[in-house]
N, C-alpha and C positions, 0 to 999 in steps of 0.2 A: 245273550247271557248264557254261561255252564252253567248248569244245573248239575245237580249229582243223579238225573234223571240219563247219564250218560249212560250211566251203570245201569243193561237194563239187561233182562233174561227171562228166567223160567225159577221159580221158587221153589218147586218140588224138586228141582235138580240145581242146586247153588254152585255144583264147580262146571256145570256147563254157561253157568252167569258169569261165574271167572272168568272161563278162557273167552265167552262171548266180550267181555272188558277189556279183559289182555290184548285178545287181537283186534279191535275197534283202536285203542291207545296205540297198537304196533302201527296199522294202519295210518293212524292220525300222524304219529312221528313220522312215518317212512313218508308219506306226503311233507311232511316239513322239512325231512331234507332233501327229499327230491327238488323244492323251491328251491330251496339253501344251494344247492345243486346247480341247477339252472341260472339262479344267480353266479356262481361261482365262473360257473362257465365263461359266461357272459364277460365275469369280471376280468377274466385269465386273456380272453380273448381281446378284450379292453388292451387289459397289460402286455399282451405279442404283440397289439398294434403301437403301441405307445413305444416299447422297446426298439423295436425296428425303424420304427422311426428317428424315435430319439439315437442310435446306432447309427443310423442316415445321416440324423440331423450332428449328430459328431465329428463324422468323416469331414464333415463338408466345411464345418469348423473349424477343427485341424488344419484342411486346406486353407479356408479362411484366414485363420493366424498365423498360418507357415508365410503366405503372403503380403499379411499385415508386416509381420516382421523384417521381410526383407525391406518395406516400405519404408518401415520406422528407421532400419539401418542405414538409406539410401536418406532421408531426411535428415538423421544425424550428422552422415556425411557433409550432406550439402549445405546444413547450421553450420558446420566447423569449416565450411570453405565462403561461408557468408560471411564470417565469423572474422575471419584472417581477412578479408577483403575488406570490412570494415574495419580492421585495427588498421593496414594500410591508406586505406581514405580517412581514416580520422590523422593519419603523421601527416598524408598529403594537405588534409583542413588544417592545419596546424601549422604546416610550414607556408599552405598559404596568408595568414593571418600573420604569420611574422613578416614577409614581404610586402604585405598590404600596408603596415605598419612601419616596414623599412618604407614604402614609396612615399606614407602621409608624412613621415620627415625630411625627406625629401621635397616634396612639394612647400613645404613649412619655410627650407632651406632657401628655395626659388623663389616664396614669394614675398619672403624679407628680401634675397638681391632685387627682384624686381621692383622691390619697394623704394629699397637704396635708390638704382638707377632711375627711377623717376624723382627723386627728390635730386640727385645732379641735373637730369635733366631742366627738372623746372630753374632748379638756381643758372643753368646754362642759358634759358631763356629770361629770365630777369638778366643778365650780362651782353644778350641779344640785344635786349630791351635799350639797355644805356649807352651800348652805342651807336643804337640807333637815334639814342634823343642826342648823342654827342653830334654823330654826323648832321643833323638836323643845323646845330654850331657851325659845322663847318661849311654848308650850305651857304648859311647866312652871308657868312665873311667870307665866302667866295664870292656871291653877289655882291658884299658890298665893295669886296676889292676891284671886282670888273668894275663896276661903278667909279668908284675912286680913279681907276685906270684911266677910261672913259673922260673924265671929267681933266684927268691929268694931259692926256693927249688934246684935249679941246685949249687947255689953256695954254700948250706947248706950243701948239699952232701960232697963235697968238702970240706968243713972244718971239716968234720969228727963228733967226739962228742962234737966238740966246737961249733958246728953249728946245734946243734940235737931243742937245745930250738926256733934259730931261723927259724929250719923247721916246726915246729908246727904251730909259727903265720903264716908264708908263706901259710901251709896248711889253715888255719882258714882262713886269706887274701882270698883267693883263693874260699873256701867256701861261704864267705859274699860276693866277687864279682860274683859268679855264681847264689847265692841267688837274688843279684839285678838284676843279668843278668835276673833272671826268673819272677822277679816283674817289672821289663822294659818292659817287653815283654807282659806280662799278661796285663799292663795300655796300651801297645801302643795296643794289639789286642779290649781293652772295647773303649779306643778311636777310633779307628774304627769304633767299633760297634755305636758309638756317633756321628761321624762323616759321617756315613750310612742314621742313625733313621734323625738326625739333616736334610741332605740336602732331605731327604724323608720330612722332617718337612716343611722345605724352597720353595718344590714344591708343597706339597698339602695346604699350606700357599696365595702359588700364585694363584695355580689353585681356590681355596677358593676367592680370593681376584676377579679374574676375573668374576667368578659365580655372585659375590655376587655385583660387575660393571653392567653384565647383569640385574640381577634379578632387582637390583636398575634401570635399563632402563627401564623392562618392565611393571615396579613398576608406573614410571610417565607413560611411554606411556598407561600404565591401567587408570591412572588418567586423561588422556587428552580423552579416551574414555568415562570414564566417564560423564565426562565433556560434551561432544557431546551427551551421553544419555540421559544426565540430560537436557540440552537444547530440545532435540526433543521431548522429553516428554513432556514439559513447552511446547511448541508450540501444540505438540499434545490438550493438555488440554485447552491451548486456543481455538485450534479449536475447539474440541468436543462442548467448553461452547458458540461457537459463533454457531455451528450446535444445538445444544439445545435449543437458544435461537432462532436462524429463524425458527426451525421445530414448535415451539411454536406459533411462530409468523404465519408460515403457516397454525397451525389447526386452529387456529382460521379465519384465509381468507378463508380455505376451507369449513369452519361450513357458512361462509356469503355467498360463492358459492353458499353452497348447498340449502341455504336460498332463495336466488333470483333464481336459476334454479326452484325449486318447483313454486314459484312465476310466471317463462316462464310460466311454464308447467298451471297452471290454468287460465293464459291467453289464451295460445294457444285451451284449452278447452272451454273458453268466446267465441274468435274468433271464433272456429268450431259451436258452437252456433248460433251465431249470422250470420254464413254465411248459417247455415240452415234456418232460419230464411228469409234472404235473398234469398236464393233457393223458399222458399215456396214462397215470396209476388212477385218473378221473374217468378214463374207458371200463379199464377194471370195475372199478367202484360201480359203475351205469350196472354193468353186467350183473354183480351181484344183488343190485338194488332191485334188477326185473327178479330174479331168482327168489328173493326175500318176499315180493308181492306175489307171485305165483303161487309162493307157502301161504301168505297169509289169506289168498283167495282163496286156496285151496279148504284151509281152515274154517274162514268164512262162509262156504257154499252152503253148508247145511242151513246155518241162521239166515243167510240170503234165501234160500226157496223155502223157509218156512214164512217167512215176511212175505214173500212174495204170493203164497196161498193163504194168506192174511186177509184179513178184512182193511179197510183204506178208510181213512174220513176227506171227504169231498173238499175240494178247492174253493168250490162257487165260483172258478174261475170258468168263463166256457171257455170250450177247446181247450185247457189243459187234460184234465183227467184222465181223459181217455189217449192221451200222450205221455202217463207218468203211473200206469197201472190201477186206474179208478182213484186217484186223489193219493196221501202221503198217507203212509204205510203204519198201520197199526202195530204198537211199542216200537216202532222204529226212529233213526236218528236223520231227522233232514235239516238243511243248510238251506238258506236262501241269501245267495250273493246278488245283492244290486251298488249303486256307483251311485247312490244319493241323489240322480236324476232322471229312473226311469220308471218312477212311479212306487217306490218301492213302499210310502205308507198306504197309499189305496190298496194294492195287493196285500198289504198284513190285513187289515181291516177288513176286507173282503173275505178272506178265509178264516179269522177269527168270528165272524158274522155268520158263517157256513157250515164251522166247525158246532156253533153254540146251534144252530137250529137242529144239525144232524143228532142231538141230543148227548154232546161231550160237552164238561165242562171244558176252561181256556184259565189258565194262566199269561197273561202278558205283559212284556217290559215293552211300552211303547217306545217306538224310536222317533226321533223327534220328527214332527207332521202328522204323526197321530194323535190328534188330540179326543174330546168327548166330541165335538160336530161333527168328525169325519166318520166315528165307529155309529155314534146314534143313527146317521145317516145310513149305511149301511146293515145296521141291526132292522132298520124300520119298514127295508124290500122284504123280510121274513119275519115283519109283526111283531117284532121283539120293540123294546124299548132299554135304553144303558142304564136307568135307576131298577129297573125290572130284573135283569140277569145279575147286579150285584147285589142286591137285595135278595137273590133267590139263590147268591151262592152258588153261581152257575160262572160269574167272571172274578178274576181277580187279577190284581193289577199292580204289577209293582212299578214304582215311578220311578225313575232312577234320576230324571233330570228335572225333578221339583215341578213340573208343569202341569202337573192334576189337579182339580182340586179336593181339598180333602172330605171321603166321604167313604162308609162299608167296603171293605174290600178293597180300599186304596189305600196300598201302603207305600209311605215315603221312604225309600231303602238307603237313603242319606242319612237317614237319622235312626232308622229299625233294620236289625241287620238281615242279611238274606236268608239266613236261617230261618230265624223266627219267620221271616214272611209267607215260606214254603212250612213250615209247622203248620201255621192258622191254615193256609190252603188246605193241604190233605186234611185236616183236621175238620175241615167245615165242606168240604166238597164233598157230591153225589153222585156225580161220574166218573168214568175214566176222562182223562186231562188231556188237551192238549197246550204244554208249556212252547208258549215262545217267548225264547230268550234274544237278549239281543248284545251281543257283543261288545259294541261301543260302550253300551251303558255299563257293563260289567268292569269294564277297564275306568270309566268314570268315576266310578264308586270305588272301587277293590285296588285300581292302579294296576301301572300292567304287571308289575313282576306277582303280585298276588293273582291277579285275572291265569297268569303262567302254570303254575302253578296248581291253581286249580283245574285247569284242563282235564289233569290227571286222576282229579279226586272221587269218589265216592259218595254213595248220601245213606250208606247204612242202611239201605230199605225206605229211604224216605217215601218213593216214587212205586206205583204200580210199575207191574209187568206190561198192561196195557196203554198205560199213558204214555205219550208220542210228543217226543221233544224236534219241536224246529228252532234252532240257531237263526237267528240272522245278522248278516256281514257286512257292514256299510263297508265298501270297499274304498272310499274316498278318505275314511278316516281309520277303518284296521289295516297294517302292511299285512302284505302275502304273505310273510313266514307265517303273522300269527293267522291265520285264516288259513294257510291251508291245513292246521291240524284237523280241524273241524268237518275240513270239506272232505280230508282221508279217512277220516272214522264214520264218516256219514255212509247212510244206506241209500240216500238220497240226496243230490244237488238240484238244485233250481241258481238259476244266475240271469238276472238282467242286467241289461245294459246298452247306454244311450250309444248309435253311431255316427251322429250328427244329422242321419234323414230320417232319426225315431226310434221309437224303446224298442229293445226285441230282448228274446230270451233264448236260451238254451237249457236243455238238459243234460246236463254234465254228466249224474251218475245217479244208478239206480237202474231196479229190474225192468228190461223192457223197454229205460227209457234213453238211451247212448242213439241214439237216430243221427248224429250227429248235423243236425238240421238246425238253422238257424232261424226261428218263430218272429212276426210281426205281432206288437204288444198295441191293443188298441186302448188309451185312455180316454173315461168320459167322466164329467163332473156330478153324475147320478148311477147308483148302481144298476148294474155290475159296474164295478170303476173298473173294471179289466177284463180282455179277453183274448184269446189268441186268436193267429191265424195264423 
């Protein structure tokens, strides 16, 4: 929490309380932009790397798409000669499909003649047929004219020389029927042999006929390949010519790529410029920032060794005090940075507990983990009790985060403003104060641009000369800018904080205490909750 207890001095001399404000405020700012600073740096340095990479990462892009390009041209190429290939094999599918077409007519043509000529043929064998049942006739009456013959010569015999003339024709008969007999037989064996060739005609006829059914099937089903070839080709060649025309389309997006990459690339070479640029006038700027604090040191020295020959109120921490000039600095401004993990409510509690027995009142904004068990606890190693010192006007307690409960001297600053709260205090308090304030909560309540704000402000004399204000800085939930105003106008730092093998502290600033030594923070669940080592 700020308090207007910032503002602190010497009453009898009011403009040495000024300039003691003025240069505590100088201080606090010059630390906020020395962060501001350091961040910047940081950021700049972020940005040189980022640039030069990115400047890298362009070059190599540009290469990239120089290459991509000729790729894209070389695929264009090779679509418009896939292209033309396929128009060609789609004339050749084409003109094979008319041929296949001419051959099925062809075949059509064949196996009607071949049809024809098996229908002579068969009528030729039906003509086989009937001469062969005719000769079968002439069989007959051959044998029966030998017979007759036979029969004629037997009776020719028999009549003696009356019968001599009609043995000759019987012999002659006889002759002409055995002549036919042998011209019978000679037609029926060439019929045969016609009737052989013929049904050899009639089968290779058929077999011819069925070939020529097949051939004619494989004639169309040739054609309906076709056909499908002829289609995939035509689709091929669409695609190649829609491949030909995106790939076109792409060199030229990759030529504008490669256009605007170069374009990054000598930004990001401006950027690296100009953040040297800002490098060099951020050297300057360091320079004069030491110059500016050496003034404000300088300024500061007298209020620093008058504090310093000051009286102190005790830590109750062991092993601190005697590492921090006998405890935190009478009317002075101290700081206590912890990281919300290194104890940092037992240590408020502990020193609020230490501050109330050394016989100062306490003002405090607990931060959360401080609740009533933990300070009762602690009040109760130095025989206090927490209804006892608010009751007696010795504690007072502004809650910032609703978790107290309500009772003397606890005020809810949610709902009572922080003013008022600090009126009732000095107005009812017996001692000189030790206020601790506590940051977070002030931004809780007030918001940060108010919490800002007041940094700066005053409290009109609210606050003694001797009352001694401690800030405390959850550093998990206030950023650095705004903490390190605090920690620059401070007469004193205190900082813990966890390193993964346990809490430790430092003494940032303050007379006597810059040791630059890094302290072991012993926690334990009964006081002292803290101690060094």
């Amino acid at each position: 929490m700020v308090t207007d207890a910032d503002v602190l001095g010497t009453r009898e001399e009011p403009e040495a309380e000024i300039d003691d404000q003025m240069v505590a405020n100088a201080q606090g700012a010059l630390d906020v932009v020395r962060t501001i600073s350091s961040t910047v740096d940081d950021q700049l340095g972020e940005i040189s790397r980022r640039t030069e990479t990115q400047a890298s990462d362009a070059t190599v892009v540009v290469e990239d798409v120089s290459e991509l390009s000729a790729t894209i041209e070389e695929i264009a190429a090779t679509s418009t000669e896939v292209n033309e290939k396929s128009e060609r094999a789609a004339e050749e599918a084409e003109a094979g499909w008319s041929s296949a077409q001419e051959a099925r007519a062809v075949m059509q043509d064949v196996r009607a003649v071949g049809n024809a000529v098996a229908d002579e043929v068969e009528s030729l064998q039906a003509q086989v047929e009937r001469i062969t049942d005719s000769l079968e006739g002439i069989d007959a009456i051959a044998s029966q004219t030998n017979l007759l013959a036979l029969n004629a010569s037997i009776e020719a015999a028999r009549a003696g020389k009356e019968g001599d003339g009609f043995a000759v024709v019987a012999d002659e008969v006889k002759s002409l029927a055995e002549a036919a007999q042998d011209q019978a037989d000679e037609i029926d064996t060439v019929l045969s042999e016609v009737r052989g060739e013929t049904d050899q005609t009639v089968e290779l006829l058929e077999q011819a006929v069925e070939e020529i059914d097949r051939g004619t099937g494989q004639v169309e089903e040739t054609m309906e390949r076709f056909e499908a070839v002829t289609d995939a080709i035509e689709a091929t060649a669409e695609g190649t010519r829609s491949v030909s025309k995106a790939t076109d389309q792409q060199a030229a997006t990759s030529e504008a790529v490669a256009h605007r990459v170069e374009r990054v690339a000598e930004s990001a070479d401006e950027i690296e410029r100009e953040v040297t640029t800002i490098r060099n006038a951020r050297g300057e700027q360091t320079t004069m920032l030491g110059e500016i604090s050496d003034a404000l040191d300088s300024a500061s020295a007298a209020r620093t060794t008058r504090l310093a020959a000051g009286d102190a109120i005790p830590t109750g921490v062991p092993g601190l005090d005697e590492r921090c000039s006998g405890g935190l600095l009478v009317g002075g401004r101290a700081v206590l940075k912890h990281d919300g993990d290194s104890g940092g409510a037992k240590f408020i509690a502990q020193l609020c507990a230490a501050a109330l027995a050394s016989g100062r009142a306490v003002s405090l904004t607990p931060p959360p983990g401080l609740d009533r068990d933990l300070l009762s606890t602690a009040l109760g190693a130095y025989d206090e009790t927490l209804d006892g010192v608010l009751r007696s006007n010795r504690l007072f307690v502004l809650d910032a985060f609703g978790t107290w409960p309500s009772s003397r001297n606890v005020f809810d600053i949610e709902r009572e403003s922080l003013s008022a709260a600090n009126e009732k205090t000095v107005e009812r308090r017996d001692a000189p104060l030790l206020i601790v304030g506590n940051i977070a909560g002030e931004i809780e309540v007030m918001g940060e641009s108010a919490a800002r704000e007041a940094r700066y402000a005053n409290d009109d004399g609210t606050f003694r000369d001797d009352d001694t204000v401690l800030n405390v800085i959850d550093e998990s939930v206030v950023n650095d800018q705004f903490g390190a105003f605090y920690a620059g106008a401070a007469d004193q730092v205190i900082r813990t904080f966890d390193d993964g093998r346990g809490s430790k502290l430092e003494l940032v600033a303050g007379p006597g205490t810059t040791d630059g030594r890094t302290h072991t923070i012993q926690l334990r669940d009964r006081p002292p909750f803290v101690s060094i080592h």
